[in-house]
N, C-alpha and C positions, 0 to 999 in steps of 0.2 A: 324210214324203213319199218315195217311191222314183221312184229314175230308170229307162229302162228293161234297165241292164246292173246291175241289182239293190244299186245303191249309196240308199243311204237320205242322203236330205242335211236339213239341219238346217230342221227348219218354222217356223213363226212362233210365236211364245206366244198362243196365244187368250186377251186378259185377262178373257174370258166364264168362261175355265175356273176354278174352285176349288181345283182340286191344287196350284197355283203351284210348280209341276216344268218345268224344262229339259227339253226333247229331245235325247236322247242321241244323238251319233252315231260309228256301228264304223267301224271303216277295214280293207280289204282284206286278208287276213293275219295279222290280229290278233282274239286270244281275248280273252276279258273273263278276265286270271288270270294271262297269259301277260305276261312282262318279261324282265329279267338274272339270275332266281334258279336259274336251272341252271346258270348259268357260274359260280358260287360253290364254291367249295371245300367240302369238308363242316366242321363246324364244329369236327368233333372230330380231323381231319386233323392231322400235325405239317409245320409248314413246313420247307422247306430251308433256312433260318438254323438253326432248333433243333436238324436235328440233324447242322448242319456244326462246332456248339458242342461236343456232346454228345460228336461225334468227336474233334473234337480236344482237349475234356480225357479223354476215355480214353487217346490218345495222351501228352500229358505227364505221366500218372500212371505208367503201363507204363517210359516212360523213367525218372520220379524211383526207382522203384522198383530196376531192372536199375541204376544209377550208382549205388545205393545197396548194392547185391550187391557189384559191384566193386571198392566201395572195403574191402567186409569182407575179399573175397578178396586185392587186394593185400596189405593191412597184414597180415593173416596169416601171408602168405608173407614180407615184410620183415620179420616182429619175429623169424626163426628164423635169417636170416644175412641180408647184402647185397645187392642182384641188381643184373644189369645191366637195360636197357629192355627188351633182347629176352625176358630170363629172364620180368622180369614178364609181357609181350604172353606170351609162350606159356603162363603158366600162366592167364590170362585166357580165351586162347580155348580151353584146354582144358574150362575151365567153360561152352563152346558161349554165349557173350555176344556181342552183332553187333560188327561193326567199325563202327561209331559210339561206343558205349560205351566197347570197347577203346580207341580212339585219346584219348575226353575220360579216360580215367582215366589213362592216362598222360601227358598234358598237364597233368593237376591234380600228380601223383606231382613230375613235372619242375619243375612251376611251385614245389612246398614243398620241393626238395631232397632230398626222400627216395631217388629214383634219378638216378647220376651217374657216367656209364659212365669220365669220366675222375677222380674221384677215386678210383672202386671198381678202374680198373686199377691206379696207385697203389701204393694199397694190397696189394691182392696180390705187388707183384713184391717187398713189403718183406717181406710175410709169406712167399714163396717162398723167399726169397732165403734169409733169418736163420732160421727156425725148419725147414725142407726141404731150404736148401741146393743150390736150382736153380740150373742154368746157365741160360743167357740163351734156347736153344731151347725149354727142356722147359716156361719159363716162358713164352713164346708159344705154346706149345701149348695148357697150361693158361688161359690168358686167352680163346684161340680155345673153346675149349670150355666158357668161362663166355658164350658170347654177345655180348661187347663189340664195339661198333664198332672197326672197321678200325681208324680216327682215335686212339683211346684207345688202343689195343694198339700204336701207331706210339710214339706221343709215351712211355707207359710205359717201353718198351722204351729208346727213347732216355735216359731216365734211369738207366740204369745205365753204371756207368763200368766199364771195361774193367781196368783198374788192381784193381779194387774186388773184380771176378767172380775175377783170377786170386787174390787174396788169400785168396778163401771157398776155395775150390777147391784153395788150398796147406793148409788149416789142416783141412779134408776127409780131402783125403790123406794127411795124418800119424795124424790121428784111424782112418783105415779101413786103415793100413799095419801098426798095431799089432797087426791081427787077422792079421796073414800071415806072422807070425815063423818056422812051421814048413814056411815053404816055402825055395827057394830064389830066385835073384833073376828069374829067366825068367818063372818062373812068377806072382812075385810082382806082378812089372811088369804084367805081361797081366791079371791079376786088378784089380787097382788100374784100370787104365787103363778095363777094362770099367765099371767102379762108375763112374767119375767121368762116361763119355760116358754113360752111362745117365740120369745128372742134369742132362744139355743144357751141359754144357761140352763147346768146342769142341776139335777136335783139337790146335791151337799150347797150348792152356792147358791141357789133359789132360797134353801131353809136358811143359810146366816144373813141373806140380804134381809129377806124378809124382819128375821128376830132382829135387826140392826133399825128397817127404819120403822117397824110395829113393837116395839117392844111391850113385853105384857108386863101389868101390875095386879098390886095383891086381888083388889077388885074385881081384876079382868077386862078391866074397860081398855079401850083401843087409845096409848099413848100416840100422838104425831109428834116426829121430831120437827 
């Protein structure tokens, strides 16, 4: 049955009738087909979990990878001589590695002891000292120029005794007096004197080395010990 603003409303069942069928009835707006199946995503669609996953294991792959470079390229560098933290960092980002990388590979380096800017200064002022025969300058310079923290290069330094330096420095310039016999004493002094500041001894220890292994007589002639 229709009303007169073309709504069909629901009839009565005629039990005369045979078909024993329901009267169906439409409602305003609505298709016979039509529901929520266009709001559906298509099936074949990737959701946004899958490929917030997908990214971020590419991301921890790309990282285990480059920490895995890193540590080639440290221990490389370490098995050829000692470094400080800086030495490593800069030969790290020389191989263009992010500063993320850099900082975990030196935090790993630090954490197993392999870099150790105060025991590698140390060391060097023992090997300056005894095998080069540095004064205590030439041996700050050299530490400055291996990259070691300030901190290290203070406390090193402080282990050298002053007593110790003028000792090296007397047994020096006897050793480098022996090459100057065919001078005379002016000239010998001046010679001497040069070599010794050259090696980062200072001027007070330069003059007792010197008077230790040129000592002058009434003469003035050039004594060799």
């Amino acid at each position: 049955m229709e009303r007169s603003d073309g709504v069909r409303r629901p009839g009565r069942v005629d039990p005369s009738r045979g078909d024993g069928l329901a009267t169906v009835t439409y409602l305003p707006g609505v298709l016979a087909g039509q529901g929520g199946a266009d709001d559906a995503p298509p099936a074949d669609a990737p959701s946004d979990r899958s490929a917030s996953v997908s990214a971020s294991s590419d991301r921890t792959t790309t990282q285990l990878v480059e920490a895995q470079r890193a540590e080639r390229i440290s221990m490389n560098a370490l098995t050829r001589r000692g470094m400080s933290k800086r030495e490593v960092e800069r030969s790290l980002r020389a191989r263009e590695l992010d500063d993320d990388t850099v900082a975990a590979e030196l935090d790993r380096l630090e954490g197993v002891g392999l870099i150790d800017d105060m025991a590698l200064a140390q060391n060097l002022v023992g090997i300056l000292q005894e095998r080069k025969g540095l004064g205590r300058s030439s041996i700050a310079a050299e530490l400055t120029r291996r990259l070691l923290a300030p901190a290290a290069i203070e406390y090193a330094l402080e282990l050298i005794e002053t007593s110790d330096e003028l000792g090296r420095a007397r047994d020096l310039a006897v050793k480098r007096a022996s090459q100057l016999r065919s001078y005379d004493r002016e000239t010998a002094v001046r010679r001497l004197s040069g070599f010794l500041m050259r090696r980062g001894y200072s001027g007070s220890t330069v003059r007792a080395a010197v008077e230790h292994a040129l000592p002058a007589t009434p003469s003035s002639r050039v004594t060799f010990r």
